[in-house]
mmCIF file of the protein (N, C-alpha, C, O) and its ligand, coordinates in Angstrom:
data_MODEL
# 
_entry.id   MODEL 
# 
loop_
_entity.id 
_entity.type 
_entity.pdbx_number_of_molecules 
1 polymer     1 
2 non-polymer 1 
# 
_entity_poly.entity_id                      1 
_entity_poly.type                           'polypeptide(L)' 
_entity_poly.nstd_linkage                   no 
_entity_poly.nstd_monomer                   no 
_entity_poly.pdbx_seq_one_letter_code       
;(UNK)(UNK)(UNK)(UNK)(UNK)(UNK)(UNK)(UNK)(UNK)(UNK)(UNK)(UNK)(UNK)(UNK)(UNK)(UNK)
(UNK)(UNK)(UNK)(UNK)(UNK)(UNK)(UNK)(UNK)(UNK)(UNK)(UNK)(UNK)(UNK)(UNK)(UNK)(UNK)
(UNK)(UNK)(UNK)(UNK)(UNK)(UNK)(UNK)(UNK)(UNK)(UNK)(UNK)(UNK)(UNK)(UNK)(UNK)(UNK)
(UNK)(UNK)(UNK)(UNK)
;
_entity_poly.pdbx_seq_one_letter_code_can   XXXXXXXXXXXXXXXXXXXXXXXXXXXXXXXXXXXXXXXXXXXXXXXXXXXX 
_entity_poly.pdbx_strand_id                 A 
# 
loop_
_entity_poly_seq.entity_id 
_entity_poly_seq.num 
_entity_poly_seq.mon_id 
_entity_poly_seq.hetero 
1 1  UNK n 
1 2  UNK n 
1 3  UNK n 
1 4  UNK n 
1 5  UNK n 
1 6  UNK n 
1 7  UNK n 
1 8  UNK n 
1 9  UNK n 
1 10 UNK n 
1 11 UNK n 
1 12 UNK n 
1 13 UNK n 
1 14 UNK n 
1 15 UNK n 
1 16 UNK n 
1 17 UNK n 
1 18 UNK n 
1 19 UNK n 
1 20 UNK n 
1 21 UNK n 
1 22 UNK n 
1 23 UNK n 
1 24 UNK n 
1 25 UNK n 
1 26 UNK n 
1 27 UNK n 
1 28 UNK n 
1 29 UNK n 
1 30 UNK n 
1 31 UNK n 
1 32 UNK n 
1 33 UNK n 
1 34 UNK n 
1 35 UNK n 
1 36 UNK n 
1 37 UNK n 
1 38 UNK n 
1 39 UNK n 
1 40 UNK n 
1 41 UNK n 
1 42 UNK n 
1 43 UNK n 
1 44 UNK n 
1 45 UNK n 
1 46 UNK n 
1 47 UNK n 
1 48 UNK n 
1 49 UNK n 
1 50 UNK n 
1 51 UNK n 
1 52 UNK n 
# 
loop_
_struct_asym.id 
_struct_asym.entity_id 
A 1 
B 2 
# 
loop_
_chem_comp.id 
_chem_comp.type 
_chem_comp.mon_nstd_flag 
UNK 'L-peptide linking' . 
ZN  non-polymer         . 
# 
_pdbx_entity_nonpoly.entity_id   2 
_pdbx_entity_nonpoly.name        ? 
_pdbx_entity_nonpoly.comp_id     ZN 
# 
_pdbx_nonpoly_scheme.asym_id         B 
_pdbx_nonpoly_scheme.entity_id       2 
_pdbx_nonpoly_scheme.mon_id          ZN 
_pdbx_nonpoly_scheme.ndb_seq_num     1 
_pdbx_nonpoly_scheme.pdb_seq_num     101 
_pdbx_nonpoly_scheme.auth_seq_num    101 
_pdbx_nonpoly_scheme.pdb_mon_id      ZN 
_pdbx_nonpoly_scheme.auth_mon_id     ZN 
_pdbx_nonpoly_scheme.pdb_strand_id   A 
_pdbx_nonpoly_scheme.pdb_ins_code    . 
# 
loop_
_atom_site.group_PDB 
_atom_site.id 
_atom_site.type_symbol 
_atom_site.label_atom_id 
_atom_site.label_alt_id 
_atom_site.label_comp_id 
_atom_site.label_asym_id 
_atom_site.label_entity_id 
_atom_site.label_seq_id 
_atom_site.pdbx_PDB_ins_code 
_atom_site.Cartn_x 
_atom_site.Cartn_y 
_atom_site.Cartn_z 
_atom_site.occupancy 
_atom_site.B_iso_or_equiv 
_atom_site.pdbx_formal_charge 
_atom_site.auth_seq_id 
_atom_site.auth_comp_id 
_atom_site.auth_asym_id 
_atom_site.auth_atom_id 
_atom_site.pdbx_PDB_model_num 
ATOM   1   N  N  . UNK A 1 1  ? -43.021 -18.634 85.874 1.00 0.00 ? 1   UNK A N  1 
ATOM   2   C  CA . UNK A 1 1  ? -43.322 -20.063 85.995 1.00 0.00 ? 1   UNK A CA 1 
ATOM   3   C  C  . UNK A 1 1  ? -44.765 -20.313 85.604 1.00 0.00 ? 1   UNK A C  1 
ATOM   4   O  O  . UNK A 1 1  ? -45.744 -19.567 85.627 1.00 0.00 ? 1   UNK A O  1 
ATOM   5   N  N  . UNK A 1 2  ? -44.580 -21.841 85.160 1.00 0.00 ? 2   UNK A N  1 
ATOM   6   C  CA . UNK A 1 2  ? -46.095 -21.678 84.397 1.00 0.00 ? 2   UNK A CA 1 
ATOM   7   C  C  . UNK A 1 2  ? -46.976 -22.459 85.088 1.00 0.00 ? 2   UNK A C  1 
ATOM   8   O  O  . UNK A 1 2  ? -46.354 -23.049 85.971 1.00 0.00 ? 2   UNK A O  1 
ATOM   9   N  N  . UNK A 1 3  ? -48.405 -22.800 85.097 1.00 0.00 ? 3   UNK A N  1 
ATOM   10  C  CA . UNK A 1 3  ? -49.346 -23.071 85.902 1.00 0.00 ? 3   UNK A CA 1 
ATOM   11  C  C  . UNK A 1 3  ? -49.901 -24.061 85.323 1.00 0.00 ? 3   UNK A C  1 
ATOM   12  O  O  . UNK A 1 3  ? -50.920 -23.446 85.009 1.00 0.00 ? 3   UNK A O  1 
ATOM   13  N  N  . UNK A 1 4  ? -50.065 -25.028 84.944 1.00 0.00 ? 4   UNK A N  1 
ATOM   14  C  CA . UNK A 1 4  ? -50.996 -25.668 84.512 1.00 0.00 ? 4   UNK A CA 1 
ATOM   15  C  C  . UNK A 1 4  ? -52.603 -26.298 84.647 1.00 0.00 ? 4   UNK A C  1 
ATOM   16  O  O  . UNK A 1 4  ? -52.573 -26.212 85.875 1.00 0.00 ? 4   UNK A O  1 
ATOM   17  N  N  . UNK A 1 5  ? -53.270 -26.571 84.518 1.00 0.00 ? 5   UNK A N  1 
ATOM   18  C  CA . UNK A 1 5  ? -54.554 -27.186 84.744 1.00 0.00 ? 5   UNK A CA 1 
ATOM   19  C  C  . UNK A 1 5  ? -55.388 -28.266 83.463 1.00 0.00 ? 5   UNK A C  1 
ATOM   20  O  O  . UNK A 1 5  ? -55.033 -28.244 82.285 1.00 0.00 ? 5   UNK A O  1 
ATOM   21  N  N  . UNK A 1 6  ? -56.089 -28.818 83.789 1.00 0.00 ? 6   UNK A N  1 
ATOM   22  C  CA . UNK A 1 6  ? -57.126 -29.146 82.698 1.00 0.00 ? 6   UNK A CA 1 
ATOM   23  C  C  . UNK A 1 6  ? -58.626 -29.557 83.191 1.00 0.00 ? 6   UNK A C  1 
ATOM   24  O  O  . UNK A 1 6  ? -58.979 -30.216 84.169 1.00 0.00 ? 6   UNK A O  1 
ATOM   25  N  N  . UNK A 1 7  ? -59.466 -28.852 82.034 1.00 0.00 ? 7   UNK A N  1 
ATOM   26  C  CA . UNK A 1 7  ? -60.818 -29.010 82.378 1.00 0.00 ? 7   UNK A CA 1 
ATOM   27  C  C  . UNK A 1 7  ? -61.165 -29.797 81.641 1.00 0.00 ? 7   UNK A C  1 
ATOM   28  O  O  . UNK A 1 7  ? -60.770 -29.692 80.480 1.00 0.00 ? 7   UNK A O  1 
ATOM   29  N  N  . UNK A 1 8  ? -62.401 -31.362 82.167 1.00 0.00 ? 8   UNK A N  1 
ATOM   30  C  CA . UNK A 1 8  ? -63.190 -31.805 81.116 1.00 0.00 ? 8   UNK A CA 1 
ATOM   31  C  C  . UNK A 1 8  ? -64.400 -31.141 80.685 1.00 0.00 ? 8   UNK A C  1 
ATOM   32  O  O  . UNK A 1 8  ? -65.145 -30.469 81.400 1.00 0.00 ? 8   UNK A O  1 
ATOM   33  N  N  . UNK A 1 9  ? -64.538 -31.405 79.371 1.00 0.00 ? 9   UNK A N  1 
ATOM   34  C  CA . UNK A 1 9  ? -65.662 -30.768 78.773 1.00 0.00 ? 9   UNK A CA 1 
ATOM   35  C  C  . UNK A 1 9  ? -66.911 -32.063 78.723 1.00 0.00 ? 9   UNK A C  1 
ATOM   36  O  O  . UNK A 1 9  ? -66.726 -33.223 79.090 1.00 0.00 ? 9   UNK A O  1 
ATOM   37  N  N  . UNK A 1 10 ? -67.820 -31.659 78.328 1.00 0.00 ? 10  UNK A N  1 
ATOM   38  C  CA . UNK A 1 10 ? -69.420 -31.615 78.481 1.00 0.00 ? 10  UNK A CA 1 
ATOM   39  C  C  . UNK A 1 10 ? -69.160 -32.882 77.610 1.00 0.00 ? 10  UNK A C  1 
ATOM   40  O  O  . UNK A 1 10 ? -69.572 -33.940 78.085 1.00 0.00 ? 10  UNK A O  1 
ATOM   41  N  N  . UNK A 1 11 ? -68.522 -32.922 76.377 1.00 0.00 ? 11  UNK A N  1 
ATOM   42  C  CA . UNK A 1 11 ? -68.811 -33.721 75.197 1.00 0.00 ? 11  UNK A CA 1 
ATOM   43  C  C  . UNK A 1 11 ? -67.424 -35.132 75.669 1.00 0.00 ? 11  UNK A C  1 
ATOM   44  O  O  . UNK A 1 11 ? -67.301 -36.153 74.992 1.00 0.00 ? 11  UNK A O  1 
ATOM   45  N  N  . UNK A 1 12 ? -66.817 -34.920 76.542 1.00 0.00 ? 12  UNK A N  1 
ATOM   46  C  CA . UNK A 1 12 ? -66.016 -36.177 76.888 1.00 0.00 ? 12  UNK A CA 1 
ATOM   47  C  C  . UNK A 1 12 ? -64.606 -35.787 76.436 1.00 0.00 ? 12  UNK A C  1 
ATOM   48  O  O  . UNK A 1 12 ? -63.655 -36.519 76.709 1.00 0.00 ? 12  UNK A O  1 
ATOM   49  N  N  . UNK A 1 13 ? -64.456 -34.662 75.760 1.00 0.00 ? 13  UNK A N  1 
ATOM   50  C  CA . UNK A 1 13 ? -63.152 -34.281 75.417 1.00 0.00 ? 13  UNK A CA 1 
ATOM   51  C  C  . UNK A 1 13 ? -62.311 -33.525 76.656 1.00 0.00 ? 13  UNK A C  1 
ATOM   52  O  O  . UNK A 1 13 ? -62.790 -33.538 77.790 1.00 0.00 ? 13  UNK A O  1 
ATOM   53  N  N  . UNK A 1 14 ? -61.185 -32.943 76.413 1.00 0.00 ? 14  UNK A N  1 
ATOM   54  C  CA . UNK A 1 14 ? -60.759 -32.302 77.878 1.00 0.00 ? 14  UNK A CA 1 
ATOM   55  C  C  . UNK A 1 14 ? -59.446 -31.179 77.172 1.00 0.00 ? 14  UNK A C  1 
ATOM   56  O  O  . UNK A 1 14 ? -58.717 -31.307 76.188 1.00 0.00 ? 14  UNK A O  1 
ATOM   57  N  N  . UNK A 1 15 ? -59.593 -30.046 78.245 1.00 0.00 ? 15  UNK A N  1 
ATOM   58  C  CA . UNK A 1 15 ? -58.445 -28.739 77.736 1.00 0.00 ? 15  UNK A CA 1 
ATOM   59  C  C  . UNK A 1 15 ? -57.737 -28.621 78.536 1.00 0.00 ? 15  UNK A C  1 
ATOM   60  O  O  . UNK A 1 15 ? -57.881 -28.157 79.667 1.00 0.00 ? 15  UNK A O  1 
ATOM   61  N  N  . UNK A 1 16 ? -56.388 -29.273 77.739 1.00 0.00 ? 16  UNK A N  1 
ATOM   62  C  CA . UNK A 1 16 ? -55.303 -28.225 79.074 1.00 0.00 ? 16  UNK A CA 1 
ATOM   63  C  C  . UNK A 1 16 ? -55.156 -26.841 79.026 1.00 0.00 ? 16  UNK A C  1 
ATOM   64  O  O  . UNK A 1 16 ? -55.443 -26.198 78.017 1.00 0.00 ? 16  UNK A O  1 
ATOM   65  N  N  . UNK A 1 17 ? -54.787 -26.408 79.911 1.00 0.00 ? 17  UNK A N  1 
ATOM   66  C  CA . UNK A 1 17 ? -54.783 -24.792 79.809 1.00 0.00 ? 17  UNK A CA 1 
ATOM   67  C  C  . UNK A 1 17 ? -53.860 -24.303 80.859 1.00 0.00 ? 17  UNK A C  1 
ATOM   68  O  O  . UNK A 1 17 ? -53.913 -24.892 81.939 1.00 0.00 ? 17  UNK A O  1 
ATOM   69  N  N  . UNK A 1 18 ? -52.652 -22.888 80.662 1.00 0.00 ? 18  UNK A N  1 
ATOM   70  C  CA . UNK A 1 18 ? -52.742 -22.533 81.850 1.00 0.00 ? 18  UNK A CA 1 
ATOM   71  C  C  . UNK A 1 18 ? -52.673 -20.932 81.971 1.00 0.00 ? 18  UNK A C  1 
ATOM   72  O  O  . UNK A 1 18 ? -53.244 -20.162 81.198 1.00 0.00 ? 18  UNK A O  1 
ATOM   73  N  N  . UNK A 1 19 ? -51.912 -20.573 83.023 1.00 0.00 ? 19  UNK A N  1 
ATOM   74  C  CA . UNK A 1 19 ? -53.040 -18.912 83.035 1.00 0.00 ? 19  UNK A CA 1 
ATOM   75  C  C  . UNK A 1 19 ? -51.665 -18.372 82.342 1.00 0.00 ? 19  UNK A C  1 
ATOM   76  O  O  . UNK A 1 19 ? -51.366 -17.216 82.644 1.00 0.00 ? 19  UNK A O  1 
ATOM   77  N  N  . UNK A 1 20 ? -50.702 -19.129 81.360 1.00 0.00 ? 20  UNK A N  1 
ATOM   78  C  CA . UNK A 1 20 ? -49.579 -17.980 80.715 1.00 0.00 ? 20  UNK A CA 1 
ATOM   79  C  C  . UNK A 1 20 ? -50.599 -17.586 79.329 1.00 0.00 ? 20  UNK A C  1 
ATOM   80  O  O  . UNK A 1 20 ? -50.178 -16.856 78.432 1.00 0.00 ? 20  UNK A O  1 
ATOM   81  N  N  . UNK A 1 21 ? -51.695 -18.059 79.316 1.00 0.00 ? 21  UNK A N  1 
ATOM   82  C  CA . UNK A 1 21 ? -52.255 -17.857 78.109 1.00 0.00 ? 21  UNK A CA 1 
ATOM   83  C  C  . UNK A 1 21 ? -52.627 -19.316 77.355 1.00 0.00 ? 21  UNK A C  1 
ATOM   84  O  O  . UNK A 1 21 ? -53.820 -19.563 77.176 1.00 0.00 ? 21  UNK A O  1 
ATOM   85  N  N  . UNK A 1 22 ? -51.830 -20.074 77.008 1.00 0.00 ? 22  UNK A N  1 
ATOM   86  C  CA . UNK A 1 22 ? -51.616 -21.358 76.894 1.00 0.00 ? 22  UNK A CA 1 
ATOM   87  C  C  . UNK A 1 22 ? -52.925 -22.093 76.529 1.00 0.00 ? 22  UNK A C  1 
ATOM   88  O  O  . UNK A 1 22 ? -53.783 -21.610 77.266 1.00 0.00 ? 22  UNK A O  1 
ATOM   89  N  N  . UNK A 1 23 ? -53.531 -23.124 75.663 1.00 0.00 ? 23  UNK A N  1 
ATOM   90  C  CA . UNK A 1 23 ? -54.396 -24.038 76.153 1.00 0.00 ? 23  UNK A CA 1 
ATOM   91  C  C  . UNK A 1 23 ? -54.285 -24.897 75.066 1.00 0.00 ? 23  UNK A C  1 
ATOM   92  O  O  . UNK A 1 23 ? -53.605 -24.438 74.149 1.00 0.00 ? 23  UNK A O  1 
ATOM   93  N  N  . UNK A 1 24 ? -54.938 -26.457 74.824 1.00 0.00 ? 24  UNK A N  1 
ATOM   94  C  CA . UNK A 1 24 ? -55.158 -27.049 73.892 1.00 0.00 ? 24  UNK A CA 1 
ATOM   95  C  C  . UNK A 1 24 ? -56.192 -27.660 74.347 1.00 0.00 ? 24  UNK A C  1 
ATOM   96  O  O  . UNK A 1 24 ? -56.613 -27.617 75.503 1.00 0.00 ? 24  UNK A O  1 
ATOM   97  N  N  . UNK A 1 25 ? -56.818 -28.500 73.057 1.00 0.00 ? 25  UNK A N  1 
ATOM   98  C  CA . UNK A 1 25 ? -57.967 -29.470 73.325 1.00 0.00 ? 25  UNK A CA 1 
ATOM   99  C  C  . UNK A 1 25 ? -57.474 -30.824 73.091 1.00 0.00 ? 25  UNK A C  1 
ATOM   100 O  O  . UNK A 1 25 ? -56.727 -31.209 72.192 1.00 0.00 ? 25  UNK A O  1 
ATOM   101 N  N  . UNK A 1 26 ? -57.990 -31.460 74.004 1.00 0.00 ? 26  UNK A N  1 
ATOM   102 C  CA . UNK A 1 26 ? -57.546 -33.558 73.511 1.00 0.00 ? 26  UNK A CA 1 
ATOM   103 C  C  . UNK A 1 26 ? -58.655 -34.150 73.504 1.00 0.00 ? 26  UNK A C  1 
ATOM   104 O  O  . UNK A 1 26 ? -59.658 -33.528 73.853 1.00 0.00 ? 26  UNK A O  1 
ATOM   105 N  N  . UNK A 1 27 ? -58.727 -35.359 73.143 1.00 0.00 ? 27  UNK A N  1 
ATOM   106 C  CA . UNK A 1 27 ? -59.889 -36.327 72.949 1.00 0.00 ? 27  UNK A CA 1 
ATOM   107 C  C  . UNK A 1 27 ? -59.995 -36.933 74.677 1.00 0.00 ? 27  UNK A C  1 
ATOM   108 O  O  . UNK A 1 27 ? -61.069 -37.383 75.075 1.00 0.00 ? 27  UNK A O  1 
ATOM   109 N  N  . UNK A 1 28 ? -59.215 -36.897 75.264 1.00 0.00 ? 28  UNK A N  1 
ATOM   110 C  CA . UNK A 1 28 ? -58.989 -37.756 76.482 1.00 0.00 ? 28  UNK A CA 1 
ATOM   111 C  C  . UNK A 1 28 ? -58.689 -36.728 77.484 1.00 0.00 ? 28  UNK A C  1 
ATOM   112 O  O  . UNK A 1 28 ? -57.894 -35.840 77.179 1.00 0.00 ? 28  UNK A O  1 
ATOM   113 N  N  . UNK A 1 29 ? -59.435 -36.751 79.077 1.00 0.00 ? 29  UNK A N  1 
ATOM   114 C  CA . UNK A 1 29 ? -58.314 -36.525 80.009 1.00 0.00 ? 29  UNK A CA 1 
ATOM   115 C  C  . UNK A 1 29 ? -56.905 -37.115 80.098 1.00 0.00 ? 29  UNK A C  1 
ATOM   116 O  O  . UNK A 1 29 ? -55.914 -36.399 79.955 1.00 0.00 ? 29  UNK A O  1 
ATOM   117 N  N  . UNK A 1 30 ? -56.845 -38.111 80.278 1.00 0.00 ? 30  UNK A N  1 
ATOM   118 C  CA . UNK A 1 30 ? -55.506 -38.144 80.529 1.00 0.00 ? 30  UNK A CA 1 
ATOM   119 C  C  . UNK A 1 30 ? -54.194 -37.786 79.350 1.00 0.00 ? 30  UNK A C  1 
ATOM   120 O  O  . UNK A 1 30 ? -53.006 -37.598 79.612 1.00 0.00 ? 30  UNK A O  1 
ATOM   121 N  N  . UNK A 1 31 ? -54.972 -37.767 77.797 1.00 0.00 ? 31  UNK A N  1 
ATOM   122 C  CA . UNK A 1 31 ? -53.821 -36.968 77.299 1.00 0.00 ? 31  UNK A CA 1 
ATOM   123 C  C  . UNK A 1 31 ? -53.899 -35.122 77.360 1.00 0.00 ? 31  UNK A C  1 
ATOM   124 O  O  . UNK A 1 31 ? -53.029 -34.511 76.739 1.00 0.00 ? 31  UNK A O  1 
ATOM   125 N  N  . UNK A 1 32 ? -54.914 -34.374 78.088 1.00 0.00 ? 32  UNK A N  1 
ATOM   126 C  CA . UNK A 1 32 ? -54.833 -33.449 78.309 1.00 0.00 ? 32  UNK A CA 1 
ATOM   127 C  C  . UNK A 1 32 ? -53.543 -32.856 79.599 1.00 0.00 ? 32  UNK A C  1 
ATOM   128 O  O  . UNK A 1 32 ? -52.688 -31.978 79.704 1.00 0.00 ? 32  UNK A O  1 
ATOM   129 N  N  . UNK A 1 33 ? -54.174 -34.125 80.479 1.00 0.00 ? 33  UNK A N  1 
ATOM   130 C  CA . UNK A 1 33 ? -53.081 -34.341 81.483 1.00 0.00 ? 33  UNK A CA 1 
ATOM   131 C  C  . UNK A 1 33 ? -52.082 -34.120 81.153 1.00 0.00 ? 33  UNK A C  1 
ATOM   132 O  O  . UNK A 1 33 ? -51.666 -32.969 81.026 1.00 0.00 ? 33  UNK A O  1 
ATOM   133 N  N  . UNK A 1 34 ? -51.239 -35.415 80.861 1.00 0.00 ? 34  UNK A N  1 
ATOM   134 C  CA . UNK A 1 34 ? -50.090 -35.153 79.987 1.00 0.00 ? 34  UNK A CA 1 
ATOM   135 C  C  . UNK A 1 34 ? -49.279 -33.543 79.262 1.00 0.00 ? 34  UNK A C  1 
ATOM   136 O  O  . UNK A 1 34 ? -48.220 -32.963 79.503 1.00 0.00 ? 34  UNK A O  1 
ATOM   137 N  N  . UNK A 1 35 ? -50.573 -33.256 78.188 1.00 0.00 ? 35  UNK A N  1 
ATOM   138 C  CA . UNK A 1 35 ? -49.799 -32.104 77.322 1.00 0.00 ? 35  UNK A CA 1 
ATOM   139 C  C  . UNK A 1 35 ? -49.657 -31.048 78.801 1.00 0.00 ? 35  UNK A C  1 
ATOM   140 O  O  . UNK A 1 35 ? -48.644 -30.350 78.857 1.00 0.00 ? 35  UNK A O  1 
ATOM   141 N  N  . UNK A 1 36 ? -50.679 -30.957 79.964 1.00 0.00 ? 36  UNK A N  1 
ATOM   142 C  CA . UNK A 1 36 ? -50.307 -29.713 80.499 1.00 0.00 ? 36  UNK A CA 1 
ATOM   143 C  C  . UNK A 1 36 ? -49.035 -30.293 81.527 1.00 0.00 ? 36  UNK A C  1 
ATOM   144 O  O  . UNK A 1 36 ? -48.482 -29.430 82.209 1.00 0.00 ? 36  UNK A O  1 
ATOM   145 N  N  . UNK A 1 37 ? -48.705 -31.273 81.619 1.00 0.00 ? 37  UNK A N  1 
ATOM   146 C  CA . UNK A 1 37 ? -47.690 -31.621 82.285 1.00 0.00 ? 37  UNK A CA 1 
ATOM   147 C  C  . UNK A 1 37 ? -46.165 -30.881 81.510 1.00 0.00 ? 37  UNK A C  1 
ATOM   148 O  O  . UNK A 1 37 ? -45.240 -30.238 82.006 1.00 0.00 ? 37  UNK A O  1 
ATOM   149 N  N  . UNK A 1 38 ? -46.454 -31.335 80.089 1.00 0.00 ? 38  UNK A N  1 
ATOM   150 C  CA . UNK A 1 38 ? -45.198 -31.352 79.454 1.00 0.00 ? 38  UNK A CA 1 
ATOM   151 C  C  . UNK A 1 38 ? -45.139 -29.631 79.177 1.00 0.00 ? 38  UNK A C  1 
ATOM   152 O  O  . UNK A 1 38 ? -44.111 -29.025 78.876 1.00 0.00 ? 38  UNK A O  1 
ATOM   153 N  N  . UNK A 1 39 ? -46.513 -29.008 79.357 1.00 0.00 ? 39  UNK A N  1 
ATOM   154 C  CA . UNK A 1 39 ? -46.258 -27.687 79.032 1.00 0.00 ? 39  UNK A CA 1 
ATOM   155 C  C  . UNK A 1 39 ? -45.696 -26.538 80.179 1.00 0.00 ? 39  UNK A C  1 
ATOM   156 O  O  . UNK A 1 39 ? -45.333 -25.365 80.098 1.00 0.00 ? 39  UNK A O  1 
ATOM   157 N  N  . UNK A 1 40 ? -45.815 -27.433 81.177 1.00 0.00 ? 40  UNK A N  1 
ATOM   158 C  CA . UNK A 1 40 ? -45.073 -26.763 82.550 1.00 0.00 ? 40  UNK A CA 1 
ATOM   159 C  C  . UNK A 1 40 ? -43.782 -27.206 82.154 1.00 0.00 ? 40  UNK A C  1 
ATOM   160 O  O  . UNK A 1 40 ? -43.002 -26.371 81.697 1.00 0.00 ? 40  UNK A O  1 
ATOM   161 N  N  . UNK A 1 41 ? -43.448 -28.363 82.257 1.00 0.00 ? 41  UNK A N  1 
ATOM   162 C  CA . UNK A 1 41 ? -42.279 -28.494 82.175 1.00 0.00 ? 41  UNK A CA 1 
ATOM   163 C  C  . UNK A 1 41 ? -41.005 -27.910 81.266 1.00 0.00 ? 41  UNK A C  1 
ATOM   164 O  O  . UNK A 1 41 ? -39.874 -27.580 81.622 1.00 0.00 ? 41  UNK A O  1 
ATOM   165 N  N  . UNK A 1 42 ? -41.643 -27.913 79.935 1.00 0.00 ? 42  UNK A N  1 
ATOM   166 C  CA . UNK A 1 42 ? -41.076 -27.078 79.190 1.00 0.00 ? 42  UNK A CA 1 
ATOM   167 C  C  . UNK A 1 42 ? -41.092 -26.169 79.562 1.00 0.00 ? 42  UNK A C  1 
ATOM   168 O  O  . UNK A 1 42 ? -39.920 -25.809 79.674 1.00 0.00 ? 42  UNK A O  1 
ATOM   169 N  N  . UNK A 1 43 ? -42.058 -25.066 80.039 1.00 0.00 ? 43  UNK A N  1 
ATOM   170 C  CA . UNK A 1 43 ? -42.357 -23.699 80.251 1.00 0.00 ? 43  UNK A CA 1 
ATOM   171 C  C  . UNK A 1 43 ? -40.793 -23.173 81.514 1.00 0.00 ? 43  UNK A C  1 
ATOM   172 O  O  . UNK A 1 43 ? -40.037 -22.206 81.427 1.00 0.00 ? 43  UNK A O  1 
ATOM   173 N  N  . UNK A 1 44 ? -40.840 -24.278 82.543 1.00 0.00 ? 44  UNK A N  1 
ATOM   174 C  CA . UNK A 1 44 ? -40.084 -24.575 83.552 1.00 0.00 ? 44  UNK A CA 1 
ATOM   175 C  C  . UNK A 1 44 ? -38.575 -24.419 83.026 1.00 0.00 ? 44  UNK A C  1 
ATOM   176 O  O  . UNK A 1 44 ? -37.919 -23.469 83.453 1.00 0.00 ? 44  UNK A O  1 
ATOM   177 N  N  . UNK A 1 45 ? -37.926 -25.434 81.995 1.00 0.00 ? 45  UNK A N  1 
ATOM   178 C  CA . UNK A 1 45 ? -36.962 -25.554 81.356 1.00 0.00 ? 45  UNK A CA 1 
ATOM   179 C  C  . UNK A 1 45 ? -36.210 -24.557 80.903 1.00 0.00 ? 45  UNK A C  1 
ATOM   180 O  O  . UNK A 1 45 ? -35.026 -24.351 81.170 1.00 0.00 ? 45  UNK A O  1 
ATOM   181 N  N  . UNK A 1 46 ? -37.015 -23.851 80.113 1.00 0.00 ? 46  UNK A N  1 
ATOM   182 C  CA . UNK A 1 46 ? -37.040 -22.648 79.415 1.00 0.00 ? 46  UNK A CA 1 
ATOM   183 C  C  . UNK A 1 46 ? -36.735 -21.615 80.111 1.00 0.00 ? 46  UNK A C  1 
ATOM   184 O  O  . UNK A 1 46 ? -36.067 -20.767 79.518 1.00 0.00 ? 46  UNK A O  1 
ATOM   185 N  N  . UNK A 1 47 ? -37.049 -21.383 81.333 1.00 0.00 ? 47  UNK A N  1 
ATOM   186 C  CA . UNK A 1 47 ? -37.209 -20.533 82.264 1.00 0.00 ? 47  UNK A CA 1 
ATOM   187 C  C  . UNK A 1 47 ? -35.790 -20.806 83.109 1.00 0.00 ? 47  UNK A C  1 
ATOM   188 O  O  . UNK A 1 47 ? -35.145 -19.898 83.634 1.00 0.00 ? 47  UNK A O  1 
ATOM   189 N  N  . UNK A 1 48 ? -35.426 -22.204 83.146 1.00 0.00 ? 48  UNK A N  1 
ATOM   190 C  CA . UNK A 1 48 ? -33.989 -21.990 84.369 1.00 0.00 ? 48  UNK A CA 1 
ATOM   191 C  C  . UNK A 1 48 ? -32.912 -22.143 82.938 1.00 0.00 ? 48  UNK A C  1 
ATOM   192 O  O  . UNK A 1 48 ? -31.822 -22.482 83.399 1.00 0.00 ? 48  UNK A O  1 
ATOM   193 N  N  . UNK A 1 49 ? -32.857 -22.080 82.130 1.00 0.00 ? 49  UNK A N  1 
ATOM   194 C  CA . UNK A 1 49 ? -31.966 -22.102 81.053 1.00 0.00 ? 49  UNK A CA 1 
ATOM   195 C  C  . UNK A 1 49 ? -31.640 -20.171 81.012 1.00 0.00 ? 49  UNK A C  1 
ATOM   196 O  O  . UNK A 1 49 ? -30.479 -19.774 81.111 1.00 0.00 ? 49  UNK A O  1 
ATOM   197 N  N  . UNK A 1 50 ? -32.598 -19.350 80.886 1.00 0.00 ? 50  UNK A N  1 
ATOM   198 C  CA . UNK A 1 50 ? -32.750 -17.825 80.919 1.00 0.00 ? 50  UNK A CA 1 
ATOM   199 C  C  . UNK A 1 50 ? -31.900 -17.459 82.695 1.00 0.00 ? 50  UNK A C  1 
ATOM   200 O  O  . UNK A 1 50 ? -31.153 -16.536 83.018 1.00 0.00 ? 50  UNK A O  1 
ATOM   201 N  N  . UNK A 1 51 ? -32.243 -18.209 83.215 1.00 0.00 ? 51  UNK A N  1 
ATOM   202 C  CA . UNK A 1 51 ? -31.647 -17.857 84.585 1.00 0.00 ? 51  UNK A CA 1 
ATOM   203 C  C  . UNK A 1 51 ? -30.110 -18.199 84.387 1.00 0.00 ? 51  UNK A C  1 
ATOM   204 O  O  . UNK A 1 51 ? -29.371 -17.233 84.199 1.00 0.00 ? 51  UNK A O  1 
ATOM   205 N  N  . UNK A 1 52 ? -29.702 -19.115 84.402 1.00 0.00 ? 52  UNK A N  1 
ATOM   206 C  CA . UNK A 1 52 ? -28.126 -19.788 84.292 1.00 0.00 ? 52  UNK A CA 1 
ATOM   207 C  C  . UNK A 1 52 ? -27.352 -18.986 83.374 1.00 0.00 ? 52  UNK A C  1 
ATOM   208 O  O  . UNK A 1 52 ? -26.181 -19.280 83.134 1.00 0.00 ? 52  UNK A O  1 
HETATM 209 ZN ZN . ZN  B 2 .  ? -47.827 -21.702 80.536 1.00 0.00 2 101 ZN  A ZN 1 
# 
């Protein structure tokens, strides 16, 4: 299962990231938000599809 987070940076931009390795950069928190939302979720998806 995957972890998500995001850090803002210095310059106003922001990284989602999480500890599967994972990260990107956005112009915005809240679309960093977002991508690490959707990257759990997928990550999540993916993961009970392998189970079933
Ligand atoms: Zn992940």
């Amino acid at each position: 299962m995957c972890y998500a987070d995001t850090v803002t940076n210095d310059d106003g931009t922001a990284t989602a990231f999480c500890y599967c390795g994972w990260s990107a950069d956005h112009a915005t928190p809240e679309a960093a938000d977002t991508d690490a939302e959707r990257h759990q979720t997928a990550a999540d998806a993916a993961e009970s599809a392998l189970a079933a």
